[in-house]
DOGU-972676 format. One line per 8 residues: their letters; for each residue z, x, y of C-alpha. Coordinates in nm, 4 decimals. Layout:
N
a	Z,X,Y ~ ...;
//
This chain:
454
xxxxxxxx	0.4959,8.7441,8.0850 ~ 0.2154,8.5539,8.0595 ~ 0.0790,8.7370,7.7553 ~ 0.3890,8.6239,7.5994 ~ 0.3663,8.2923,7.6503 ~ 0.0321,8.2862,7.5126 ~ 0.1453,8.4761,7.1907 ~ 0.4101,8.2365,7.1116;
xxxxxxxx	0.2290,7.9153,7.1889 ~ -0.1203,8.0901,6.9313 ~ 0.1951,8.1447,6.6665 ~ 0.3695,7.7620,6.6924 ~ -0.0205,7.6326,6.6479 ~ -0.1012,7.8263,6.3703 ~ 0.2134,7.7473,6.2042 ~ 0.1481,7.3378,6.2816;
xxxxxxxx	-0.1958,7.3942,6.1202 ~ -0.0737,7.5866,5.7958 ~ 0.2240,7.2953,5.7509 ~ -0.0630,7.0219,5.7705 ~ -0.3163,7.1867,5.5262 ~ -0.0240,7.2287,5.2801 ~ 0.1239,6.9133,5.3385 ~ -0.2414,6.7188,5.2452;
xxxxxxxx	-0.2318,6.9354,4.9124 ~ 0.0848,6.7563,4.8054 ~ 0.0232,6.4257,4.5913 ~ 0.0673,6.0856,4.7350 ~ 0.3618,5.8489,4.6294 ~ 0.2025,5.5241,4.5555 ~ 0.3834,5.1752,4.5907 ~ 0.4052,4.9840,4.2435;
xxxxxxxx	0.1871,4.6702,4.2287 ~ 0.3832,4.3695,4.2874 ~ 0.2796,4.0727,3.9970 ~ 0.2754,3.7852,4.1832 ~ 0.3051,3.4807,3.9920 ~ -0.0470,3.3444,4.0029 ~ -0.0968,2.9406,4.0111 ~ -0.2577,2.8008,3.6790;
xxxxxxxx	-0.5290,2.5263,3.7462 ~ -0.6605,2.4713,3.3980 ~ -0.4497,2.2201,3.3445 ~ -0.3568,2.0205,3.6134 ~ -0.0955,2.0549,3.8954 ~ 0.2516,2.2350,3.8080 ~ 0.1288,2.5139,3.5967 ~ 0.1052,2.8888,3.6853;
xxxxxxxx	0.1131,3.1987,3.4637 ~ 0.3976,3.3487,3.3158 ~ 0.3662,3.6958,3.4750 ~ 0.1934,3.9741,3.2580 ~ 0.0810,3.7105,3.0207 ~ -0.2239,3.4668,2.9876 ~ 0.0075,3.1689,2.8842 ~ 0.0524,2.8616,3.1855;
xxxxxxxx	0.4208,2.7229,3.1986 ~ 0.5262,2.4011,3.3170 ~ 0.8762,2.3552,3.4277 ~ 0.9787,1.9795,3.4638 ~ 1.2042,1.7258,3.3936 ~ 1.3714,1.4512,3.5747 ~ 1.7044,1.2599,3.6838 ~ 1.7736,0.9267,3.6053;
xxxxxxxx	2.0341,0.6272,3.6923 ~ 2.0262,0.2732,3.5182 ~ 2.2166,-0.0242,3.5441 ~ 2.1706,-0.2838,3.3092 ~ 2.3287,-0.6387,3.2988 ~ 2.2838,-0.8367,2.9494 ~ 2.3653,-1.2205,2.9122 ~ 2.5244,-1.2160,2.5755;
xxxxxxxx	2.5275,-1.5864,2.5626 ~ 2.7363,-1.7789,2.2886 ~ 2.8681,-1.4546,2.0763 ~ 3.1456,-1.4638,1.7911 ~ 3.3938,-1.1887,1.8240 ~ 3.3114,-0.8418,1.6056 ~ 3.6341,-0.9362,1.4140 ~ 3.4715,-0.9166,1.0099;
xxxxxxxx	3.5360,-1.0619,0.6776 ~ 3.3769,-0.9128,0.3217 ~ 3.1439,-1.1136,0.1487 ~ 2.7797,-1.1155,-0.0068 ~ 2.4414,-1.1733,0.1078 ~ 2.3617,-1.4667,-0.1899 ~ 2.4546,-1.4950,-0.5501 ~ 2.4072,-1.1075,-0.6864;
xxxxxxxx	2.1759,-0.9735,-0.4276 ~ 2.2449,-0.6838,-0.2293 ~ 2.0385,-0.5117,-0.0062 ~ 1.8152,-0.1774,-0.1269 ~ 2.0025,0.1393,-0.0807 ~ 2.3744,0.0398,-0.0612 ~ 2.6319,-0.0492,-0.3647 ~ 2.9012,-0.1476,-0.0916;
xxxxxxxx	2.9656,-0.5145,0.0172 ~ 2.7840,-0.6937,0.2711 ~ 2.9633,-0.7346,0.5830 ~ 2.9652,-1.0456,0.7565 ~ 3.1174,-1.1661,1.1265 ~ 3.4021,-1.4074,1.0911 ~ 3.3489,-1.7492,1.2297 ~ 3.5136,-1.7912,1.5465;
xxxxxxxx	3.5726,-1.9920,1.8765 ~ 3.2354,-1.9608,2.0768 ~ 3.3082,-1.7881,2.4341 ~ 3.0791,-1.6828,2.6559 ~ 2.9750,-1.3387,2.7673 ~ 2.8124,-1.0972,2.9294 ~ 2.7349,-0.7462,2.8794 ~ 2.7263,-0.4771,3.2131;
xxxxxxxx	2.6572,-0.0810,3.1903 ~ 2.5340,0.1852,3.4318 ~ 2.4848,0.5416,3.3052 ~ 2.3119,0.8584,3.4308 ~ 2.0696,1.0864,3.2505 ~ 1.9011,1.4430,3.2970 ~ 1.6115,1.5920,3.1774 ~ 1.4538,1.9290,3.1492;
xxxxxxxx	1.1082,1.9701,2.9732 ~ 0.8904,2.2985,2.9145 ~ 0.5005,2.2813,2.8193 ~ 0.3901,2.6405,2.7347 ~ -0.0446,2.6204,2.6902 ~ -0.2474,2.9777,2.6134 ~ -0.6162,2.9281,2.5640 ~ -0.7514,3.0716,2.2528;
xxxxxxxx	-1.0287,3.1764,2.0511 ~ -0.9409,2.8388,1.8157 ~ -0.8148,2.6361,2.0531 ~ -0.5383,2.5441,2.2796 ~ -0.1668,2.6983,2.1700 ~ 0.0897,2.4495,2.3081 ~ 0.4308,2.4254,2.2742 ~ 0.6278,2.1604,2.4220;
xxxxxxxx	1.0410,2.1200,2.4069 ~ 1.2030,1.7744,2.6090 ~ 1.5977,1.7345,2.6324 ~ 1.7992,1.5549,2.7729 ~ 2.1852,1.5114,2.8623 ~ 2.4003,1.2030,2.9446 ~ 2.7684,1.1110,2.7952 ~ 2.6363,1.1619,2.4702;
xxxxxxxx	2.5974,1.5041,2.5025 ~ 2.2608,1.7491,2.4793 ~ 2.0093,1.5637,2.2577 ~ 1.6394,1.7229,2.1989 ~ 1.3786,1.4614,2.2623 ~ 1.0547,1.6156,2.1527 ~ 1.0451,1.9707,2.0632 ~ 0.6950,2.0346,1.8832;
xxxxxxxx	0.3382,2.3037,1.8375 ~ -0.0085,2.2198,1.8593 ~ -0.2531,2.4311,1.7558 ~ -0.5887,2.3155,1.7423 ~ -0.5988,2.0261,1.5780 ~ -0.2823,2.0948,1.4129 ~ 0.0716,1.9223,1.5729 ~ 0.4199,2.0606,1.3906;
xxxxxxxx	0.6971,1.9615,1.5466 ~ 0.9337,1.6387,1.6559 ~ 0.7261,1.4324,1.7896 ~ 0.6425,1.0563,1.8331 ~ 0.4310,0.8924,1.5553 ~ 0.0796,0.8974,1.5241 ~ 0.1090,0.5503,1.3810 ~ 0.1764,0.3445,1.7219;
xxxxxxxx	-0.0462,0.4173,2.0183 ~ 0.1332,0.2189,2.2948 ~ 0.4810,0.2162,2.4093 ~ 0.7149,-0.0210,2.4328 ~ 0.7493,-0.1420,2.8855 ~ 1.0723,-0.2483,2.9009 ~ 1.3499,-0.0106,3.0100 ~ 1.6008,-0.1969,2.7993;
xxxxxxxx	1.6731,-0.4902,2.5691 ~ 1.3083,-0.4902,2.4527 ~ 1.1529,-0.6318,2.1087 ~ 0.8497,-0.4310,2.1393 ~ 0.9189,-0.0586,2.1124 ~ 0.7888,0.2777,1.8855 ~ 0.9037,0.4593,1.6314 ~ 1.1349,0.7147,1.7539;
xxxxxxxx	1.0392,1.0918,1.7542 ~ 1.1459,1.2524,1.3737 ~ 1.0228,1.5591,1.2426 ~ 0.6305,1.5804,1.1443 ~ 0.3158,1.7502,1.0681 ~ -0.0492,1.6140,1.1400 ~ -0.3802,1.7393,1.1662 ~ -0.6288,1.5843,1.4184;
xxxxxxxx	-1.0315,1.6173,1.4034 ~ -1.1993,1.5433,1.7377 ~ -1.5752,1.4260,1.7597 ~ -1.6382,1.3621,2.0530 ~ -1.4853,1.0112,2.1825 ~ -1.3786,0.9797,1.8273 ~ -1.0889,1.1048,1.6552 ~ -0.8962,1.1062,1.2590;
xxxxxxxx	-0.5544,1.2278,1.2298 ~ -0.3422,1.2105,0.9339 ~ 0.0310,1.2737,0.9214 ~ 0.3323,1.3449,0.7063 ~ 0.6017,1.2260,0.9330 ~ 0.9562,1.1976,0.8451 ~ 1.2019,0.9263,0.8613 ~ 1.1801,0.6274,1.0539;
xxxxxxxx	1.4255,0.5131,1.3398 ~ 1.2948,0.2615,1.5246 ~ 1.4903,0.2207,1.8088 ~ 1.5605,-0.1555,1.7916 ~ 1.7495,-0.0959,1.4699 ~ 2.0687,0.0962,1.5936 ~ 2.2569,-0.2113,1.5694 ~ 2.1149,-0.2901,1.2053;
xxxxxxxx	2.3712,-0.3270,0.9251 ~ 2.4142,-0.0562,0.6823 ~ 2.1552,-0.2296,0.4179 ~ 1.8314,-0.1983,0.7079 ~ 1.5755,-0.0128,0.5251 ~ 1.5350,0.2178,0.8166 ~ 1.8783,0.3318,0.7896 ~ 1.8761,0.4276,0.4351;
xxxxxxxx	1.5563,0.6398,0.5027 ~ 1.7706,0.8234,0.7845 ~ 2.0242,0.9363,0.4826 ~ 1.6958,1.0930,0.2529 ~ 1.6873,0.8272,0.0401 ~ 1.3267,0.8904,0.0050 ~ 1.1371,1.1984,-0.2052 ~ 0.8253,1.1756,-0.0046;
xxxxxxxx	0.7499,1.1765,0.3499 ~ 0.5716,0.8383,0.5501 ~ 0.1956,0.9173,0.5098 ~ -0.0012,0.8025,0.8350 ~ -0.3455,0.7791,0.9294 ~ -0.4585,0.6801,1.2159 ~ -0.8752,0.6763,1.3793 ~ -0.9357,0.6932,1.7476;
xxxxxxxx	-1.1920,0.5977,2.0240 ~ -1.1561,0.6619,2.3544 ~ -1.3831,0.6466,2.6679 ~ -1.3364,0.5646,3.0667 ~ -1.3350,0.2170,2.9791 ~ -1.1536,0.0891,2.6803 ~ -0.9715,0.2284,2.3756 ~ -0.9580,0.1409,2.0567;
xxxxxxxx	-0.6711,0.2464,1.7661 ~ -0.6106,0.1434,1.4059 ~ -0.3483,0.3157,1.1683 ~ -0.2126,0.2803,0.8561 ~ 0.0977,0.3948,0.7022 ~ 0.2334,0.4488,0.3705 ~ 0.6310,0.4160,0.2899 ~ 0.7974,0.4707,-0.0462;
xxxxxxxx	1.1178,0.2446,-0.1396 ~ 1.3372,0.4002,-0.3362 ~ 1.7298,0.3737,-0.4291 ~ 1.9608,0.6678,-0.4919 ~ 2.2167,0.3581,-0.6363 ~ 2.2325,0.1835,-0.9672 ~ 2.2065,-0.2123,-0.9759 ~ 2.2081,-0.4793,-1.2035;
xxxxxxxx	2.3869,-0.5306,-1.5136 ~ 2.3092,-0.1935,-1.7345 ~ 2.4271,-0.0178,-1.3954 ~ 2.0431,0.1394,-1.3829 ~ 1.8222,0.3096,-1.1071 ~ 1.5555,0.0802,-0.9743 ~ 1.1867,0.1273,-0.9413 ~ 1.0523,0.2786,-0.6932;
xxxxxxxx	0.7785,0.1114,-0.5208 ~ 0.5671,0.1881,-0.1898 ~ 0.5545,-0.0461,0.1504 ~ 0.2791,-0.0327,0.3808 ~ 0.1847,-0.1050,0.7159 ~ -0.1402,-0.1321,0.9172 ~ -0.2374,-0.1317,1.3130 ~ -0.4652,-0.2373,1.4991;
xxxxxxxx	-0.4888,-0.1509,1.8997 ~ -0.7140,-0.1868,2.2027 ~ -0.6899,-0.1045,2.5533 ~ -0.9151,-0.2325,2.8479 ~ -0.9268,-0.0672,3.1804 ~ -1.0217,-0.3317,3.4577 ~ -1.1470,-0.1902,3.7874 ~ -1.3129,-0.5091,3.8881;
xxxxxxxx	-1.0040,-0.6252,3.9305 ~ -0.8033,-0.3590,4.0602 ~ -0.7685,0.0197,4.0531 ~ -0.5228,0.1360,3.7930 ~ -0.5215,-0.2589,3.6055 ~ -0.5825,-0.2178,3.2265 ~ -0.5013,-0.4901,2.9619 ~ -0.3652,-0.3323,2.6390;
xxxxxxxx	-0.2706,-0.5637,2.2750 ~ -0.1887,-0.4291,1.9584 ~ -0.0879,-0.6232,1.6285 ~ 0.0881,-0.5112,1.3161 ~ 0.1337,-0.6091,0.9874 ~ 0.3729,-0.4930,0.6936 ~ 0.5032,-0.4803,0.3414 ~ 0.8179,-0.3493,0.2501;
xxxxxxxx	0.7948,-0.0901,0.5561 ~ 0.9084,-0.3754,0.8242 ~ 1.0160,-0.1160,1.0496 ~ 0.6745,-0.0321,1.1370 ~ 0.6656,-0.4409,1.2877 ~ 0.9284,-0.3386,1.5748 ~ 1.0965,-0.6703,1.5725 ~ 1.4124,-0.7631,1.7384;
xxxxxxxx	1.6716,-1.0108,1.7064 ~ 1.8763,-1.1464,1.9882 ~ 2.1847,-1.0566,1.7880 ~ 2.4314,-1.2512,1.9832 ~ 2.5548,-1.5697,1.7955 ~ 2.4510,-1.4106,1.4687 ~ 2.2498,-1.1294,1.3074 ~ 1.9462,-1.1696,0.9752;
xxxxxxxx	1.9397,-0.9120,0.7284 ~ 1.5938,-0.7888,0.7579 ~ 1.5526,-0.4535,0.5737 ~ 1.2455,-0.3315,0.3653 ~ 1.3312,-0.4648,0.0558 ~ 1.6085,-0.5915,-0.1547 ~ 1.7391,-0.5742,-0.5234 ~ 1.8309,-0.8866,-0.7251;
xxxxxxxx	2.0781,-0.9283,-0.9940 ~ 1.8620,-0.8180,-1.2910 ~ 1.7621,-0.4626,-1.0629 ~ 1.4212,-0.5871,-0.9603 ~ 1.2914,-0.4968,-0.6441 ~ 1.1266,-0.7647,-0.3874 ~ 0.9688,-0.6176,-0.0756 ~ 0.9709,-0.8102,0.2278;
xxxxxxxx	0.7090,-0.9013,0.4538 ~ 0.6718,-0.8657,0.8595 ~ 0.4566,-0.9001,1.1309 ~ 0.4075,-0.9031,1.5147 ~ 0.1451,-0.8464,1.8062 ~ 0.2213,-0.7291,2.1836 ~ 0.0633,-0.7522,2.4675 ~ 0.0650,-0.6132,2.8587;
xxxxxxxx	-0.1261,-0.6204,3.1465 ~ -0.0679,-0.3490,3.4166 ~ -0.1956,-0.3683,3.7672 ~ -0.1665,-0.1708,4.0661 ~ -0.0888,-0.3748,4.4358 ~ -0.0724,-0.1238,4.6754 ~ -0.0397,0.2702,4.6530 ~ 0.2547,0.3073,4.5201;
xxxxxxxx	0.3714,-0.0253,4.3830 ~ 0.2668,-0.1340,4.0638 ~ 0.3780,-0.4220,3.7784 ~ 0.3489,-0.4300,3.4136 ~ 0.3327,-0.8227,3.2254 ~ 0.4252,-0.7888,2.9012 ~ 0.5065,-1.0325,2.6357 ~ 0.5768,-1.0313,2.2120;
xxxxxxxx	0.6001,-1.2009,1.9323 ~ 0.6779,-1.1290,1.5514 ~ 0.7681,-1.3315,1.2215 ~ 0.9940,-1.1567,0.9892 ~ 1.0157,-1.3070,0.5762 ~ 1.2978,-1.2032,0.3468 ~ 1.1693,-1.2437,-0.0440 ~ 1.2166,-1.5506,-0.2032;
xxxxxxxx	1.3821,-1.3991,-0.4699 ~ 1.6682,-1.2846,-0.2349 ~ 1.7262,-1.5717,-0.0133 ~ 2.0435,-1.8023,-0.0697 ~ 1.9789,-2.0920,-0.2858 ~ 2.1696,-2.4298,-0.2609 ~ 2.2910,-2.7164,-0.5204 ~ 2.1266,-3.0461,-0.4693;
xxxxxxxx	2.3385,-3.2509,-0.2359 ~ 2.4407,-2.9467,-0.0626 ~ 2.4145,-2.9190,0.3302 ~ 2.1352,-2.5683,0.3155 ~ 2.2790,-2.3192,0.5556 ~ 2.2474,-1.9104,0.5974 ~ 2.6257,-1.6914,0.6479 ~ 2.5471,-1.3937,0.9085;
xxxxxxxx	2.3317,-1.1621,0.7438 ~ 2.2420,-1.3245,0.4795 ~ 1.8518,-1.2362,0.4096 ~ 1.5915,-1.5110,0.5550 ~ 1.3265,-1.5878,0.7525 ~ 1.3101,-1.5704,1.1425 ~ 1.0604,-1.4729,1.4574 ~ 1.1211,-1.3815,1.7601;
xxxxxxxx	0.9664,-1.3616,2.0737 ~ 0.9476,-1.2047,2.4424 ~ 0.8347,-1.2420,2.7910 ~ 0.9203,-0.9744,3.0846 ~ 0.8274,-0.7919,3.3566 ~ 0.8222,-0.4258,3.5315 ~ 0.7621,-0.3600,3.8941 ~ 0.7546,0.0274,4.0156;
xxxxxxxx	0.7685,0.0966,4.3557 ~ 0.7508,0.4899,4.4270 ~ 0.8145,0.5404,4.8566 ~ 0.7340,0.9317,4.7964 ~ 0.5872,1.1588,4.5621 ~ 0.8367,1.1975,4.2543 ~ 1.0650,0.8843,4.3213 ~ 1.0809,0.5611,4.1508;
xxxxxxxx	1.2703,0.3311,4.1437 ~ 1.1859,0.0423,3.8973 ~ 1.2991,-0.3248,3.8082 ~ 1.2807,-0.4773,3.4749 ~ 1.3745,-0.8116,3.3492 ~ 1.3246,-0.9590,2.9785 ~ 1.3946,-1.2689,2.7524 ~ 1.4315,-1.2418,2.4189;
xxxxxxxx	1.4326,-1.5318,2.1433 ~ 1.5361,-1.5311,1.8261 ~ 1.5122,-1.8471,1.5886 ~ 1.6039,-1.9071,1.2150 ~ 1.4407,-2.1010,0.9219 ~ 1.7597,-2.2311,0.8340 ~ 2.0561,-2.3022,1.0492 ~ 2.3679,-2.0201,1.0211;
xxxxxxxx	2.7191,-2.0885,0.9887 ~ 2.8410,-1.9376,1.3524 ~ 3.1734,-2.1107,1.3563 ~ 3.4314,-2.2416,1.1541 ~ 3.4151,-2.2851,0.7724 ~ 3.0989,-2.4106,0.6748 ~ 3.0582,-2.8163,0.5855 ~ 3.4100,-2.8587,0.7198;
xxxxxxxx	3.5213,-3.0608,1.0211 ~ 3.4510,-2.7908,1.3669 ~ 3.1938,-2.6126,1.2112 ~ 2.8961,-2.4778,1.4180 ~ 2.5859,-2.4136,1.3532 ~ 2.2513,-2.2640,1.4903 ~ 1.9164,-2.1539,1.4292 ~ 1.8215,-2.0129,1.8269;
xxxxxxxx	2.0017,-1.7501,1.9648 ~ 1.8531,-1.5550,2.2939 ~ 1.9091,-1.2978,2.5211 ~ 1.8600,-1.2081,2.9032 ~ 1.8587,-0.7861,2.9983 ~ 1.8053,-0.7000,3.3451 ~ 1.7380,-0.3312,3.4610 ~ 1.7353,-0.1403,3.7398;
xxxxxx	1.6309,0.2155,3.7079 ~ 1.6282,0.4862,4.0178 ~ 1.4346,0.7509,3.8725 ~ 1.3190,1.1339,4.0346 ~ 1.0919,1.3413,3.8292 ~ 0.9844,1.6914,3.9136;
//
């Protein structure tokens, strides 16, 4: 019995060992690699790699509220009569009419919005052999639907895209109602050559939309451009220094006027002539005064390309044609002349809380040729929009106060003056009894802006 026992407990081993030998011959199931998504530090914070690539992404946008109060001050109702700007002169780049506001009963108002906004941007950078690849989209969406900010390549020293121009360094502070603002982002391509703290870029950028000018009648230069009445591009240049402690930009731009109407008595196309504008920009950083306090000024000056200038009007008791040049009645072109310089001073308080002081001032000059021109014994006065001469200046302030990481909420509150060479018929029919007239018109904006970027 025991013999049997021993038999069948020799057999069960042998049988274990065989299995196990036979079993280690058989090949190994491996688990697949996992490819985590590996943080991207080259840089700065936010990036990581985009997984089987060498390419760092950037995912980030923000959400944004604003409520805005305006005091309109003495305005005439939008209610509008036909009629001309002056004795056969129209405005370059429209055969229509010029449209002027009827004289009305002053009244008093005031202007109150609130809106929301969201926005979602994507940088894309891969490090190359000639450079840095970037690609960088920005959009955003509010009641006006899904707009695309900034959606542009750079390469290098090359930039292809819509971008912001290469003519204006410095922003614009205020959140609303400003004078002092850039040219919006259009459609462009540059090429930028870096030596060291110095730079050169030149650009062919396409047409100009200043901001400040959405409310511009259809004769504003900047309007036309928007419809391709131009056959060339806006040639920029624009050199660069830059170090830890100051900054310094100047830029020049070159704009080409040109009509796709006829004018003047033989019904013929105009000439085409060229405005110009030139920059000049500097920007201090202050740390004996204050970490993150920098002073920053920049002044402009230009010919028939007045857009470049970035002045505003008040545009509440009346509105000055100010477009980049206009046509007489024999079909000669007269350019008009603008110019303006802005300043700001940021400083820092406390971590987290910060103001900007900014201020501006500009001097706009219709041509001679097109201004309205007065018998002898007549009382001189301007009809809205007629061209002229005007300035206007600006004082506000910013304060930022961000509690945590990614939240701001911000303040903003502007004046804006506007003020006439000659006095404008805003009321009632002009040298009659109960007409009004003025040469200062003005504007308050106040902002408040909750703000979370991620």
């Amino acid at each position: 019995m025991k013999l049997a026992k021993s038999l069948l407990l020799g057999t069960a081993a042998g049988l274990a060992v065989a299995v196990s030998v036979q079993a280690a011959d058989l090949p190994v199931r491996k688990a697949a690699p996992v490819d985590y998504v590996r943080v991207c530090s080259a840089y700065g914070n936010g990036f990581f790699y985009i997984p089987g690539t060498e390419t760092c992404l950037r995912v980030g946008g923000y959400v944004r509220y604003e409520s805005r109060f305006s005091d309109t001050g003495w305005s005439v109702p939008r209610a509008n009569q036909v009629g001309g700007v002056g004795a056969g002169v129209v405005g370059l780049n429209t055969a229509a009419p010029q449209v002027v506001r009827a004289a009305a009963t002053f009244a008093r108002g005031s202007g109150y919005t609130q809106f929301a906004r969201g926005s979602v941007q994507l940088d894309a950078r891969t490090a190359t052999e000639y450079g840095l690849l970037r690609s960088f989209i920005n959009g955003f969406f509010d009641s006006t639907g899904v707009n695309l900010y900034h959606a542009y390549i750079q390469f290098g020293g090359l930039t292809a895209g819509r971008i912001s121009s290469f003519f204006r360094p410095i922003g614009g502070p205020a959140l609303s109602g400003g004078m002092w603002v850039g040219e919006m982002p259009a459609p462009l391509i540059a090429y930028t050559a870096t030596f060291g703290a110095f730079s050169a870029t030149i650009s062919a950028e396409g047409s100009r939309n200043a901001a400040n000018r959405a409310n511009m009648s259809a004769l504003q230069g900047s309007q036309a451009r928007v419809a391709g009445t131009p056959s060339m591009p806006d040639f920029v240049g624009a050199i660069a220094y830059r170090d830890p402690g100051f900054a310094v930009h100047m830029s020049a731009a070159l704009s080409q006027v040109r009509s796709n109407n006829r004018f003047g008595p033989q019904g013929a196309f105009v000439d085409t002539k060229y405005g110009y504008a030139l920059l000049g920009g500097l920007t201090v950083n202050l740390p004996m005064v204050g970490a993150g306090t920098s002073f920053q000024i920049q002044g402009v000056y230009a010919s028939g390309a007045t857009t470049y200038a970035g002045i505003s009007q008040a545009n509440r008791r009346f509105a000055i044609e100010d477009g980049d040049a206009f046509v007489n009645s024999a079909g000669g072109v007269s350019l008009a002349r603008a110019w303006s310089i802005n300043a700001r001073l940021n400083h820092t308080w406390a971590p987290g809380i910060s103001q900007t002081l900014y201020g501006a001032y500009g001097e706009y000059d219709a041509p001679g040729a097109v201004r309205r021109t007065w018998a002898a014994g007549t009382t001189p006065f301007n009809l809205q929009n007629d061209p002229g001469q005007y300035t206007s200046w600006q004082l506000g302030t910013v304060v930022n106060w961000s509690p945590v990481a990614g939240l701001t909420v911000s303040g903003d509150v502007n004046y804006l003056q506007t003020t006439a060479k000659r006095r404008i018929l805003v009321a009632g029919t002009a040298n009659a009894a109960g007409a009004r007239y003025s040469k200062s018109d003005d504007r308050w904006t106040a902002t408040i802006r909750i703000q979370r970027a991620f």
